[in-house]
C-alpha positions as CSV (number, residue, x, y, z in Angstrom):
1,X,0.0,0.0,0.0
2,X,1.6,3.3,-1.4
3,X,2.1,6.6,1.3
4,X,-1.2,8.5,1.1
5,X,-1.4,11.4,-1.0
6,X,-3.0,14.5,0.4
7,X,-4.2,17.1,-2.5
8,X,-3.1,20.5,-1.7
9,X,-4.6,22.7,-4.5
10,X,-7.8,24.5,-4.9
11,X,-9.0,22.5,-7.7
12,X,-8.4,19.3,-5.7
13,X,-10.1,21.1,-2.9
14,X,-12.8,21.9,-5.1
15,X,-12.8,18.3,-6.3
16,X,-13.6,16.7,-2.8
17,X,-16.2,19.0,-1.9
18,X,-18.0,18.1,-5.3
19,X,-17.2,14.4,-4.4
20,X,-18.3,15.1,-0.7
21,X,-21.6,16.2,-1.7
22,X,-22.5,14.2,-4.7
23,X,-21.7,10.9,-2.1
24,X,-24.2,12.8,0.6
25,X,-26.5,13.3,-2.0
26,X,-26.5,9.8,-3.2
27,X,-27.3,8.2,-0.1
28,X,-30.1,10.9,0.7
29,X,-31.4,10.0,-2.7
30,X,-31.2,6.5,-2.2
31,X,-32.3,6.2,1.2
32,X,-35.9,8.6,0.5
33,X,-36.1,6.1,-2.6
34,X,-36.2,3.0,-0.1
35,X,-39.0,4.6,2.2
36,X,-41.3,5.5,-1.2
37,X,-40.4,2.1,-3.3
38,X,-41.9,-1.1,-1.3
39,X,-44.7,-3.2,-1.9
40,X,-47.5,-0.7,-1.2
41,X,-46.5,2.2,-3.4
42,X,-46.4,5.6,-0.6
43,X,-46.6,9.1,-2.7
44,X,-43.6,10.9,-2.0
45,X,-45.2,13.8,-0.2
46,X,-46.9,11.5,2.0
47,X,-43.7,10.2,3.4
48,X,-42.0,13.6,3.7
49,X,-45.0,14.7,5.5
50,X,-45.1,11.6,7.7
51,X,-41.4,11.9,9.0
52,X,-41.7,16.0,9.4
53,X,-44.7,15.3,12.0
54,X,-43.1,12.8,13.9
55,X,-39.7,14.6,13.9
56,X,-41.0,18.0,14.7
57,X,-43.2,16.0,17.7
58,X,-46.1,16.6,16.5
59,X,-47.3,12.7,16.4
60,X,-48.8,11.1,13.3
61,X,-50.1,13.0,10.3
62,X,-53.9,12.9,10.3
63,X,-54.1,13.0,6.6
64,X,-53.2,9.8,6.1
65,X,-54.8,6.8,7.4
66,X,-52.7,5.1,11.1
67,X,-51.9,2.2,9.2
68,X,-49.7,4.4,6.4
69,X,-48.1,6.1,8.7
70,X,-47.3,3.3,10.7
71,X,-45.7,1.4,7.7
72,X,-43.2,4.8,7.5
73,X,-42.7,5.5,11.0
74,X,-42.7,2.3,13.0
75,X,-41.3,-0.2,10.3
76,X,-39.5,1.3,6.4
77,X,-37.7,4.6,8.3
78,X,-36.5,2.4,11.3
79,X,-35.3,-0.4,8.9
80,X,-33.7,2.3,6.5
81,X,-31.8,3.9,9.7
82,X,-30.5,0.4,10.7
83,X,-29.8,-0.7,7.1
84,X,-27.2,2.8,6.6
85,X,-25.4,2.2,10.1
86,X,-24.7,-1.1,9.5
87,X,-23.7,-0.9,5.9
88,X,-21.2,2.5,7.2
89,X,-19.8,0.8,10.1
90,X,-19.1,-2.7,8.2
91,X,-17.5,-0.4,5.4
92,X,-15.7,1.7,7.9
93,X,-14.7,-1.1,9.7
94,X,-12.7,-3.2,6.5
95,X,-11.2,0.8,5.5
96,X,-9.5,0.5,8.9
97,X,-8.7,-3.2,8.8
98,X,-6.9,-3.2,5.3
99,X,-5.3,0.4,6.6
100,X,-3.7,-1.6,9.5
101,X,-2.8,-4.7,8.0
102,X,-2.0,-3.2,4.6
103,X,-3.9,-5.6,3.1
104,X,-6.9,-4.4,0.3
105,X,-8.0,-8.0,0.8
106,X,-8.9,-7.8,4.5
107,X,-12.2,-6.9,5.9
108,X,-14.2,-8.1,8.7
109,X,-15.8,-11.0,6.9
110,X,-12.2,-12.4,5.2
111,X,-10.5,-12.0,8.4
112,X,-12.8,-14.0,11.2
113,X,-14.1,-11.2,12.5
114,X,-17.5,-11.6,11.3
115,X,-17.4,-14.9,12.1
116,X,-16.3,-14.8,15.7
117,X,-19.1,-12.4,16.2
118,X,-21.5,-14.1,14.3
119,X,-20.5,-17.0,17.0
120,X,-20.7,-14.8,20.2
121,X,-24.2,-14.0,19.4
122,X,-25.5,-17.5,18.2
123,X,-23.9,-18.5,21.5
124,X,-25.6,-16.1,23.4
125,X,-29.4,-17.0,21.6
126,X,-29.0,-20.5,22.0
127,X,-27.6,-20.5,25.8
128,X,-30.4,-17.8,26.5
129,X,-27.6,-15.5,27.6
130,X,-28.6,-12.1,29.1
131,X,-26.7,-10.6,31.2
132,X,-26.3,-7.5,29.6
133,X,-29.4,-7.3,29.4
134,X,-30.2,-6.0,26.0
135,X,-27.0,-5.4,24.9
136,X,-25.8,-8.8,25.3
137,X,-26.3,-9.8,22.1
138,X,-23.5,-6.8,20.7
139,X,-21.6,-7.0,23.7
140,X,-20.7,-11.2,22.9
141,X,-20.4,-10.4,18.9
142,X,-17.5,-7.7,20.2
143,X,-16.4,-10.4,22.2
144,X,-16.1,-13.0,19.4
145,X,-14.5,-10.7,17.1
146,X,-12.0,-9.2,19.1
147,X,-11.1,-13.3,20.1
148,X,-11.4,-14.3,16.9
149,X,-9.0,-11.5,15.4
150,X,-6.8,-12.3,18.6
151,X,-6.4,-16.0,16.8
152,X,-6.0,-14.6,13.7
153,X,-3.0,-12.6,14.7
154,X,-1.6,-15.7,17.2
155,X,-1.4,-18.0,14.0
156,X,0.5,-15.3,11.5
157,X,2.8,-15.0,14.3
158,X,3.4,-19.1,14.5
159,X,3.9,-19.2,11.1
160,X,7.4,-17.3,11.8
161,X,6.6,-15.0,8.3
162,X,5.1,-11.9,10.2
163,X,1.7,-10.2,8.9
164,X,1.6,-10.5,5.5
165,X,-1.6,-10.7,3.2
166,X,-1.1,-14.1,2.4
167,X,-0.9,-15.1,6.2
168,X,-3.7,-13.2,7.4
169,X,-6.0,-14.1,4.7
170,X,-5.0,-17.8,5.4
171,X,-5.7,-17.6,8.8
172,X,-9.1,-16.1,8.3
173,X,-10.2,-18.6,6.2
174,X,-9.0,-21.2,9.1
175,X,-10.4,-18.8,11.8
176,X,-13.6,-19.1,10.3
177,X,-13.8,-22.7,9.4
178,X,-13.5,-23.4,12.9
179,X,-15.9,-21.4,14.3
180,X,-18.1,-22.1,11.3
181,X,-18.0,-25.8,12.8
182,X,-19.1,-24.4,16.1
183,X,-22.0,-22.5,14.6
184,X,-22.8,-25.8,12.8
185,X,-23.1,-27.8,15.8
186,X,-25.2,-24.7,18.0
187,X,-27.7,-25.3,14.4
188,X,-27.3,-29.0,14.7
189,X,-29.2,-28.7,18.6
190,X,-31.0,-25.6,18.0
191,X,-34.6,-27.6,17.2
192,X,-37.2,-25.3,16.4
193,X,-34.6,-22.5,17.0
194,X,-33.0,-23.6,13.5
195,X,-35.1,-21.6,11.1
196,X,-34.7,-18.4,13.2
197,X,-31.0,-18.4,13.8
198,X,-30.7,-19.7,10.0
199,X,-32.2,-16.8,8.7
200,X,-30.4,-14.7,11.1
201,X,-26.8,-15.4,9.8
202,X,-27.7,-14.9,6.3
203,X,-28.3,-11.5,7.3
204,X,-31.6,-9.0,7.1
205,X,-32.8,-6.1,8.9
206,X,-36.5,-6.6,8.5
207,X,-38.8,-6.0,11.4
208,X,-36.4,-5.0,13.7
209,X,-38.2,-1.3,14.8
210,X,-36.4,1.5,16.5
211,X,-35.1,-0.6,19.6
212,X,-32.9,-2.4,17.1
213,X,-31.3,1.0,15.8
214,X,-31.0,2.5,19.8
215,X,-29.0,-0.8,20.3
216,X,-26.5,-0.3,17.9
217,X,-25.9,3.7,18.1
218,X,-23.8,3.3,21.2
219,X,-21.3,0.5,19.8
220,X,-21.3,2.3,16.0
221,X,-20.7,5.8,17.7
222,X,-17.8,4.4,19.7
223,X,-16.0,2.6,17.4
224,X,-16.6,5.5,14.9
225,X,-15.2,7.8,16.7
226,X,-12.0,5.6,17.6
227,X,-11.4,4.5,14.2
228,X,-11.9,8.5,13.3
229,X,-9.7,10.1,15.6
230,X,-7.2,8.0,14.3
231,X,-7.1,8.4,10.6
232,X,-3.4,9.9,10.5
233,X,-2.4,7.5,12.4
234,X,-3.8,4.6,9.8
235,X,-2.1,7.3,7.3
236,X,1.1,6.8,9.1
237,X,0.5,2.9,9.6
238,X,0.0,2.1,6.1
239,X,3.3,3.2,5.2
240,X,4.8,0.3,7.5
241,X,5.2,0.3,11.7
242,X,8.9,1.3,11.5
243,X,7.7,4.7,9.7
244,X,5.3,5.1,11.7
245,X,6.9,4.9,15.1
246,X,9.6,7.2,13.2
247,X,7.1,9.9,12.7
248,X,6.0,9.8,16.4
249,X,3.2,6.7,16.9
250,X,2.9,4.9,19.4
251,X,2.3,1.6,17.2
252,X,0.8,-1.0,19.9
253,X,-1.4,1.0,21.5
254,X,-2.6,2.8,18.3
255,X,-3.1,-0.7,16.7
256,X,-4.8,-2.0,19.5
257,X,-7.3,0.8,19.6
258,X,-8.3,0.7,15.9
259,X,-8.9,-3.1,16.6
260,X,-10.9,-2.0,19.6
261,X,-12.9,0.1,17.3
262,X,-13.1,-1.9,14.6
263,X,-14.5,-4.3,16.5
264,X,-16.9,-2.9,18.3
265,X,-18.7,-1.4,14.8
266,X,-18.1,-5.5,13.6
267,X,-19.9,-7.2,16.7
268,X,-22.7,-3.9,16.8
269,X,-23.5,-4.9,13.2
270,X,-23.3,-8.5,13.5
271,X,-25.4,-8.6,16.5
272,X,-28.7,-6.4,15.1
273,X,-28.6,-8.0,11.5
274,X,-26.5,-11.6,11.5
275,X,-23.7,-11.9,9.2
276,X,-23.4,-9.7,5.5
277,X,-20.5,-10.2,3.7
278,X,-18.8,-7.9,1.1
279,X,-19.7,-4.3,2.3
280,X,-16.2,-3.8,4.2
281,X,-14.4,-5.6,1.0
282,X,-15.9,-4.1,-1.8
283,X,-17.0,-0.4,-0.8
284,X,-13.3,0.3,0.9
285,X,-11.9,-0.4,-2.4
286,X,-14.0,1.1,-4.5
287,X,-14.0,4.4,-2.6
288,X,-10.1,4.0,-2.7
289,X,-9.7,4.0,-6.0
290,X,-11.5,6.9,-6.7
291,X,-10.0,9.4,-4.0
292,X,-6.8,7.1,-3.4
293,X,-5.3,6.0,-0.1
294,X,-5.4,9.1,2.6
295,X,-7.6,7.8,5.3
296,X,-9.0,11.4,6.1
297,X,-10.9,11.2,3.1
298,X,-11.0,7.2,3.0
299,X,-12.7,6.6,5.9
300,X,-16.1,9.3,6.3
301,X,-16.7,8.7,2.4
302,X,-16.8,4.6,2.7
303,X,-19.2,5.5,6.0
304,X,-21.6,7.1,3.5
305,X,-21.2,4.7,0.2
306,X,-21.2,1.5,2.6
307,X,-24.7,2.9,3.9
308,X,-26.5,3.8,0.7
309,X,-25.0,0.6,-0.8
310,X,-26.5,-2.0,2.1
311,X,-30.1,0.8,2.2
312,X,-30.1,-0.4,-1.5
313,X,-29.4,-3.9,-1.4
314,X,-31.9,-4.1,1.8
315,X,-34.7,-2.4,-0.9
316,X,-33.5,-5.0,-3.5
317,X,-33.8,-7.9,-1.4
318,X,-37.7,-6.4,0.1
319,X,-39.1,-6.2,-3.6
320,X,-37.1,-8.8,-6.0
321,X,-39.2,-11.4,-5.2
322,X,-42.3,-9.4,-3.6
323,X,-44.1,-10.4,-1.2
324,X,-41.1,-12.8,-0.4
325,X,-37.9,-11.1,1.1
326,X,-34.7,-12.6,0.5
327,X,-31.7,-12.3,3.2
328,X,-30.2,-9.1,2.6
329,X,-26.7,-11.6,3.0
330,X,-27.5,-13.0,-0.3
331,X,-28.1,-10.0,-2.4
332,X,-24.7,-8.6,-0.9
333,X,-23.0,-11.3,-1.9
334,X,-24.3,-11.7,-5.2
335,X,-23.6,-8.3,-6.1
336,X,-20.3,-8.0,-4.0
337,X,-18.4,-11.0,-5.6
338,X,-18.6,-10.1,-9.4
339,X,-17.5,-6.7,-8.3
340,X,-14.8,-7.3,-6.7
341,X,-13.6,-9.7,-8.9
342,X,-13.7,-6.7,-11.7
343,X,-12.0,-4.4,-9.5
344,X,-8.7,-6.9,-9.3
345,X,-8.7,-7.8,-12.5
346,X,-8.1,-3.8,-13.3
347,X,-5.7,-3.7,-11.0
348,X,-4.2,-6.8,-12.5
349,X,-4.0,-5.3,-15.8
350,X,-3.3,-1.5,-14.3
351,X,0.0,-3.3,-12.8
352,X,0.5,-5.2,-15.9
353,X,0.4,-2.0,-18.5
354,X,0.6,1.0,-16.5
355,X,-0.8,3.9,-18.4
Protein backbone atom coordinates (compact mmCIF):
# COMPACT_ATOMS: atom_id res chain seq x y z
CA UNK A 1 0.00 0.00 0.00
CA UNK A 2 1.63 3.30 -1.39
CA UNK A 3 2.14 6.64 1.32
CA UNK A 4 -1.24 8.49 1.06
CA UNK A 5 -1.39 11.37 -1.05
CA UNK A 6 -2.95 14.48 0.44
CA UNK A 7 -4.24 17.05 -2.49
CA UNK A 8 -3.09 20.50 -1.73
CA UNK A 9 -4.56 22.74 -4.55
CA UNK A 10 -7.83 24.54 -4.92
CA UNK A 11 -9.04 22.50 -7.71
CA UNK A 12 -8.40 19.32 -5.70
CA UNK A 13 -10.07 21.06 -2.92
CA UNK A 14 -12.80 21.89 -5.08
CA UNK A 15 -12.81 18.29 -6.34
CA UNK A 16 -13.57 16.71 -2.77
CA UNK A 17 -16.17 19.04 -1.89
CA UNK A 18 -17.96 18.06 -5.27
CA UNK A 19 -17.20 14.38 -4.42
CA UNK A 20 -18.29 15.06 -0.74
CA UNK A 21 -21.56 16.25 -1.73
CA UNK A 22 -22.51 14.16 -4.69
CA UNK A 23 -21.74 10.86 -2.12
CA UNK A 24 -24.16 12.76 0.63
CA UNK A 25 -26.48 13.34 -1.96
CA UNK A 26 -26.48 9.82 -3.22
CA UNK A 27 -27.29 8.22 -0.14
CA UNK A 28 -30.05 10.87 0.73
CA UNK A 29 -31.37 10.04 -2.66
CA UNK A 30 -31.18 6.49 -2.16
CA UNK A 31 -32.34 6.22 1.24
CA UNK A 32 -35.90 8.56 0.45
CA UNK A 33 -36.11 6.05 -2.56
CA UNK A 34 -36.17 2.95 -0.14
CA UNK A 35 -38.97 4.63 2.22
CA UNK A 36 -41.25 5.50 -1.20
CA UNK A 37 -40.35 2.08 -3.28
CA UNK A 38 -41.87 -1.08 -1.26
CA UNK A 39 -44.73 -3.19 -1.94
CA UNK A 40 -47.49 -0.66 -1.17
CA UNK A 41 -46.47 2.22 -3.38
CA UNK A 42 -46.36 5.60 -0.59
CA UNK A 43 -46.57 9.11 -2.71
CA UNK A 44 -43.56 10.89 -2.03
CA UNK A 45 -45.25 13.83 -0.18
CA UNK A 46 -46.90 11.54 1.96
CA UNK A 47 -43.74 10.22 3.35
CA UNK A 48 -41.97 13.62 3.75
CA UNK A 49 -45.03 14.67 5.48
CA UNK A 50 -45.06 11.61 7.74
CA UNK A 51 -41.43 11.91 8.98
CA UNK A 52 -41.70 16.00 9.40
CA UNK A 53 -44.72 15.31 11.98
CA UNK A 54 -43.11 12.84 13.92
CA UNK A 55 -39.75 14.62 13.94
CA UNK A 56 -40.99 17.97 14.72
CA UNK A 57 -43.19 16.04 17.66
CA UNK A 58 -46.12 16.64 16.52
CA UNK A 59 -47.31 12.67 16.43
CA UNK A 60 -48.83 11.13 13.33
CA UNK A 61 -50.06 13.04 10.28
CA UNK A 62 -53.89 12.89 10.34
CA UNK A 63 -54.12 13.03 6.58
CA UNK A 64 -53.23 9.77 6.11
CA UNK A 65 -54.79 6.81 7.41
CA UNK A 66 -52.71 5.12 11.07
CA UNK A 67 -51.91 2.16 9.15
CA UNK A 68 -49.74 4.37 6.36
CA UNK A 69 -48.09 6.09 8.72
CA UNK A 70 -47.26 3.29 10.70
CA UNK A 71 -45.67 1.39 7.71
CA UNK A 72 -43.20 4.81 7.55
CA UNK A 73 -42.72 5.49 10.97
CA UNK A 74 -42.67 2.28 13.00
CA UNK A 75 -41.33 -0.23 10.25
CA UNK A 76 -39.54 1.32 6.42
CA UNK A 77 -37.70 4.55 8.34
CA UNK A 78 -36.51 2.38 11.33
CA UNK A 79 -35.31 -0.41 8.92
CA UNK A 80 -33.70 2.30 6.45
CA UNK A 81 -31.79 3.90 9.65
CA UNK A 82 -30.47 0.38 10.71
CA UNK A 83 -29.75 -0.67 7.07
CA UNK A 84 -27.21 2.77 6.63
CA UNK A 85 -25.42 2.23 10.10
CA UNK A 86 -24.75 -1.11 9.46
CA UNK A 87 -23.67 -0.88 5.85
CA UNK A 88 -21.24 2.49 7.20
CA UNK A 89 -19.84 0.82 10.14
CA UNK A 90 -19.10 -2.74 8.22
CA UNK A 91 -17.46 -0.43 5.40
CA UNK A 92 -15.66 1.74 7.86
CA UNK A 93 -14.67 -1.12 9.68
CA UNK A 94 -12.70 -3.22 6.51
CA UNK A 95 -11.17 0.75 5.49
CA UNK A 96 -9.47 0.48 8.93
CA UNK A 97 -8.70 -3.22 8.82
CA UNK A 98 -6.90 -3.25 5.33
CA UNK A 99 -5.30 0.41 6.62
CA UNK A 100 -3.69 -1.57 9.50
CA UNK A 101 -2.81 -4.75 8.05
CA UNK A 102 -2.04 -3.19 4.60
CA UNK A 103 -3.86 -5.57 3.12
CA UNK A 104 -6.94 -4.37 0.33
CA UNK A 105 -7.98 -8.00 0.75
CA UNK A 106 -8.86 -7.85 4.49
CA UNK A 107 -12.19 -6.95 5.86
CA UNK A 108 -14.17 -8.15 8.75
CA UNK A 109 -15.78 -11.05 6.85
CA UNK A 110 -12.24 -12.36 5.23
CA UNK A 111 -10.46 -12.03 8.38
CA UNK A 112 -12.84 -14.01 11.24
CA UNK A 113 -14.14 -11.24 12.48
CA UNK A 114 -17.51 -11.58 11.34
CA UNK A 115 -17.35 -14.92 12.15
CA UNK A 116 -16.30 -14.85 15.72
CA UNK A 117 -19.12 -12.40 16.16
CA UNK A 118 -21.54 -14.11 14.30
CA UNK A 119 -20.55 -16.95 17.00
CA UNK A 120 -20.72 -14.82 20.21
CA UNK A 121 -24.15 -14.01 19.35
CA UNK A 122 -25.51 -17.52 18.24
CA UNK A 123 -23.92 -18.55 21.52
CA UNK A 124 -25.65 -16.06 23.43
CA UNK A 125 -29.43 -16.98 21.63
CA UNK A 126 -29.03 -20.45 22.01
CA UNK A 127 -27.59 -20.48 25.84
CA UNK A 128 -30.35 -17.82 26.49
CA UNK A 129 -27.64 -15.48 27.58
CA UNK A 130 -28.65 -12.13 29.15
CA UNK A 131 -26.67 -10.60 31.24
CA UNK A 132 -26.31 -7.50 29.57
CA UNK A 133 -29.44 -7.30 29.35
CA UNK A 134 -30.24 -6.01 26.00
CA UNK A 135 -26.96 -5.42 24.91
CA UNK A 136 -25.83 -8.76 25.27
CA UNK A 137 -26.26 -9.78 22.12
CA UNK A 138 -23.47 -6.78 20.68
CA UNK A 139 -21.62 -6.97 23.69
CA UNK A 140 -20.72 -11.19 22.91
CA UNK A 141 -20.45 -10.41 18.92
CA UNK A 142 -17.47 -7.73 20.20
CA UNK A 143 -16.45 -10.36 22.25
CA UNK A 144 -16.08 -13.04 19.40
CA UNK A 145 -14.54 -10.74 17.14
CA UNK A 146 -12.00 -9.23 19.13
CA UNK A 147 -11.14 -13.35 20.08
CA UNK A 148 -11.42 -14.27 16.89
CA UNK A 149 -9.00 -11.51 15.41
CA UNK A 150 -6.79 -12.29 18.58
CA UNK A 151 -6.40 -16.04 16.82
CA UNK A 152 -6.01 -14.58 13.65
CA UNK A 153 -3.00 -12.64 14.66
CA UNK A 154 -1.55 -15.73 17.18
CA UNK A 155 -1.38 -18.00 13.96
CA UNK A 156 0.50 -15.31 11.53
CA UNK A 157 2.75 -15.01 14.32
CA UNK A 158 3.37 -19.09 14.51
CA UNK A 159 3.88 -19.21 11.07
CA UNK A 160 7.36 -17.31 11.80
CA UNK A 161 6.61 -15.04 8.30
CA UNK A 162 5.10 -11.89 10.22
CA UNK A 163 1.70 -10.21 8.93
CA UNK A 164 1.62 -10.50 5.52
CA UNK A 165 -1.61 -10.65 3.17
CA UNK A 166 -1.08 -14.07 2.36
CA UNK A 167 -0.94 -15.05 6.16
CA UNK A 168 -3.73 -13.18 7.39
CA UNK A 169 -6.05 -14.09 4.66
CA UNK A 170 -5.00 -17.76 5.39
CA UNK A 171 -5.66 -17.56 8.81
CA UNK A 172 -9.13 -16.08 8.25
CA UNK A 173 -10.19 -18.63 6.22
CA UNK A 174 -9.01 -21.21 9.05
CA UNK A 175 -10.40 -18.85 11.77
CA UNK A 176 -13.58 -19.08 10.27
CA UNK A 177 -13.80 -22.69 9.39
CA UNK A 178 -13.50 -23.41 12.87
CA UNK A 179 -15.88 -21.39 14.30
CA UNK A 180 -18.06 -22.09 11.29
CA UNK A 181 -18.04 -25.83 12.77
CA UNK A 182 -19.13 -24.41 16.13
CA UNK A 183 -22.00 -22.48 14.65
CA UNK A 184 -22.81 -25.83 12.84
CA UNK A 185 -23.10 -27.82 15.76
CA UNK A 186 -25.16 -24.69 17.97
CA UNK A 187 -27.74 -25.32 14.44
CA UNK A 188 -27.35 -29.02 14.71
CA UNK A 189 -29.16 -28.66 18.62
CA UNK A 190 -31.01 -25.62 18.01
CA UNK A 191 -34.57 -27.55 17.21
CA UNK A 192 -37.22 -25.30 16.44
CA UNK A 193 -34.65 -22.49 16.96
CA UNK A 194 -33.03 -23.57 13.50
CA UNK A 195 -35.12 -21.56 11.12
CA UNK A 196 -34.69 -18.39 13.15
CA UNK A 197 -30.97 -18.45 13.77
CA UNK A 198 -30.67 -19.74 10.01
CA UNK A 199 -32.22 -16.77 8.69
CA UNK A 200 -30.36 -14.65 11.14
CA UNK A 201 -26.83 -15.41 9.84
CA UNK A 202 -27.67 -14.89 6.25
CA UNK A 203 -28.31 -11.49 7.35
CA UNK A 204 -31.59 -9.01 7.12
CA UNK A 205 -32.80 -6.05 8.94
CA UNK A 206 -36.47 -6.55 8.50
CA UNK A 207 -38.80 -6.01 11.42
CA UNK A 208 -36.39 -4.95 13.70
CA UNK A 209 -38.25 -1.26 14.79
CA UNK A 210 -36.36 1.53 16.50
CA UNK A 211 -35.12 -0.57 19.59
CA UNK A 212 -32.89 -2.35 17.09
CA UNK A 213 -31.27 1.02 15.82
CA UNK A 214 -31.02 2.46 19.77
CA UNK A 215 -29.00 -0.78 20.29
CA UNK A 216 -26.55 -0.27 17.93
CA UNK A 217 -25.88 3.68 18.07
CA UNK A 218 -23.82 3.33 21.24
CA UNK A 219 -21.35 0.48 19.79
CA UNK A 220 -21.35 2.31 15.96
CA UNK A 221 -20.68 5.80 17.68
CA UNK A 222 -17.82 4.45 19.68
CA UNK A 223 -15.95 2.56 17.36
CA UNK A 224 -16.62 5.53 14.92
CA UNK A 225 -15.22 7.83 16.70
CA UNK A 226 -11.99 5.61 17.60
CA UNK A 227 -11.44 4.55 14.21
CA UNK A 228 -11.89 8.46 13.30
CA UNK A 229 -9.65 10.06 15.58
CA UNK A 230 -7.25 7.98 14.26
CA UNK A 231 -7.09 8.36 10.62
CA UNK A 232 -3.39 9.93 10.53
CA UNK A 233 -2.44 7.49 12.41
CA UNK A 234 -3.83 4.61 9.80
CA UNK A 235 -2.09 7.30 7.34
CA UNK A 236 1.06 6.82 9.05
CA UNK A 237 0.52 2.92 9.58
CA UNK A 238 -0.04 2.05 6.09
CA UNK A 239 3.31 3.20 5.23
CA UNK A 240 4.78 0.31 7.51
CA UNK A 241 5.16 0.33 11.68
CA UNK A 242 8.95 1.31 11.46
CA UNK A 243 7.73 4.69 9.67
CA UNK A 244 5.31 5.08 11.66
CA UNK A 245 6.91 4.92 15.06
CA UNK A 246 9.63 7.19 13.21
CA UNK A 247 7.07 9.89 12.68
CA UNK A 248 5.96 9.83 16.41
CA UNK A 249 3.19 6.73 16.88
CA UNK A 250 2.87 4.85 19.40
CA UNK A 251 2.33 1.60 17.22
CA UNK A 252 0.82 -0.96 19.91
CA UNK A 253 -1.43 1.04 21.48
CA UNK A 254 -2.63 2.82 18.32
CA UNK A 255 -3.10 -0.65 16.66
CA UNK A 256 -4.85 -1.98 19.49
CA UNK A 257 -7.27 0.76 19.57
CA UNK A 258 -8.31 0.65 15.86
CA UNK A 259 -8.92 -3.07 16.60
CA UNK A 260 -10.89 -2.00 19.56
CA UNK A 261 -12.95 0.07 17.34
CA UNK A 262 -13.11 -1.85 14.58
CA UNK A 263 -14.52 -4.35 16.53
CA UNK A 264 -16.94 -2.88 18.29
CA UNK A 265 -18.67 -1.43 14.82
CA UNK A 266 -18.07 -5.54 13.62
CA UNK A 267 -19.91 -7.17 16.66
CA UNK A 268 -22.72 -3.91 16.84
CA UNK A 269 -23.46 -4.94 13.24
CA UNK A 270 -23.32 -8.52 13.46
CA UNK A 271 -25.39 -8.64 16.46
CA UNK A 272 -28.68 -6.41 15.12
CA UNK A 273 -28.56 -8.03 11.50
CA UNK A 274 -26.54 -11.59 11.50
CA UNK A 275 -23.72 -11.86 9.20
CA UNK A 276 -23.36 -9.71 5.55
CA UNK A 277 -20.46 -10.23 3.74
CA UNK A 278 -18.82 -7.94 1.14
CA UNK A 279 -19.70 -4.33 2.30
CA UNK A 280 -16.19 -3.80 4.15
CA UNK A 281 -14.36 -5.56 0.95
CA UNK A 282 -15.88 -4.10 -1.77
CA UNK A 283 -17.04 -0.41 -0.82
CA UNK A 284 -13.32 0.28 0.88
CA UNK A 285 -11.91 -0.38 -2.38
CA UNK A 286 -14.00 1.05 -4.53
CA UNK A 287 -13.97 4.39 -2.64
CA UNK A 288 -10.07 3.96 -2.69
CA UNK A 289 -9.70 3.97 -6.04
CA UNK A 290 -11.46 6.90 -6.67
CA UNK A 291 -10.00 9.38 -3.98
CA UNK A 292 -6.80 7.10 -3.39
CA UNK A 293 -5.35 6.04 -0.15
CA UNK A 294 -5.42 9.10 2.60
CA UNK A 295 -7.59 7.79 5.35
CA UNK A 296 -9.03 11.36 6.11
CA UNK A 297 -10.94 11.21 3.13
CA UNK A 298 -11.04 7.19 3.01
CA UNK A 299 -12.69 6.62 5.86
CA UNK A 300 -16.10 9.32 6.26
CA UNK A 301 -16.70 8.67 2.42
CA UNK A 302 -16.76 4.60 2.75
CA UNK A 303 -19.18 5.51 5.99
CA UNK A 304 -21.63 7.07 3.48
CA UNK A 305 -21.21 4.68 0.16
CA UNK A 306 -21.23 1.49 2.65
CA UNK A 307 -24.68 2.86 3.89
CA UNK A 308 -26.49 3.79 0.72
CA UNK A 309 -25.00 0.59 -0.77
CA UNK A 310 -26.50 -1.97 2.12
CA UNK A 311 -30.06 0.79 2.17
CA UNK A 312 -30.07 -0.41 -1.49
CA UNK A 313 -29.44 -3.90 -1.38
CA UNK A 314 -31.93 -4.07 1.77
CA UNK A 315 -34.71 -2.43 -0.93
CA UNK A 316 -33.49 -4.95 -3.49
CA UNK A 317 -33.84 -7.88 -1.36
CA UNK A 318 -37.74 -6.45 0.06
CA UNK A 319 -39.06 -6.24 -3.58
CA UNK A 320 -37.07 -8.75 -5.96
CA UNK A 321 -39.19 -11.40 -5.23
CA UNK A 322 -42.29 -9.37 -3.61
CA UNK A 323 -44.15 -10.36 -1.25
CA UNK A 324 -41.05 -12.84 -0.43
CA UNK A 325 -37.90 -11.14 1.07
CA UNK A 326 -34.67 -12.57 0.49
CA UNK A 327 -31.66 -12.28 3.16
CA UNK A 328 -30.16 -9.07 2.64
CA UNK A 329 -26.66 -11.57 3.05
CA UNK A 330 -27.54 -12.99 -0.26
CA UNK A 331 -28.06 -10.04 -2.39
CA UNK A 332 -24.67 -8.60 -0.87
CA UNK A 333 -22.97 -11.27 -1.91
CA UNK A 334 -24.29 -11.67 -5.17
CA UNK A 335 -23.64 -8.26 -6.14
CA UNK A 336 -20.26 -7.96 -4.03
CA UNK A 337 -18.42 -11.03 -5.62
CA UNK A 338 -18.59 -10.15 -9.43
CA UNK A 339 -17.51 -6.74 -8.25
CA UNK A 340 -14.78 -7.26 -6.70
CA UNK A 341 -13.57 -9.71 -8.93
CA UNK A 342 -13.71 -6.67 -11.67
CA UNK A 343 -11.99 -4.44 -9.47
CA UNK A 344 -8.70 -6.90 -9.34
CA UNK A 345 -8.68 -7.77 -12.49
CA UNK A 346 -8.12 -3.82 -13.30
CA UNK A 347 -5.75 -3.73 -10.97
CA UNK A 348 -4.17 -6.78 -12.55
CA UNK A 349 -4.00 -5.31 -15.80
CA UNK A 350 -3.28 -1.45 -14.35
CA UNK A 351 -0.05 -3.29 -12.84
CA UNK A 352 0.52 -5.22 -15.90
CA UNK A 353 0.39 -2.04 -18.49
CA UNK A 354 0.60 1.02 -16.54
CA UNK A 355 -0.83 3.89 -18.42
Amino acid sequence: MQPPYIPKSSSSRNKLVLLYTLSAALAVGICFLALVASSVKVPPEHVLQIVWSHAAGRGPWEAVSKSVDLMIWDIRLPRVVLAFLIGSALALSGAAFQGLLHNPLADPYTIGVSSGSALGAVAAMFFGIAVFGAFTLPVFGMLGGLTALAAVFALTRLTGRGVTTETVILAGIIVSSFLGSFISLILALSGDDLKQIMFWLMGSVGMRGWSYVQLLLPFFAAGSLIVLLNRRELNALAMGEQSAHHLGVDVRRRRALIVVGASLLTGGAVSVSGTIGFVGLVVPHFVRLIIGPNHRHLLPLSMLWGGAFLVLADLVARTMLSPQELPIGVVTSLAGAPVFALLLMRERLARRWPA
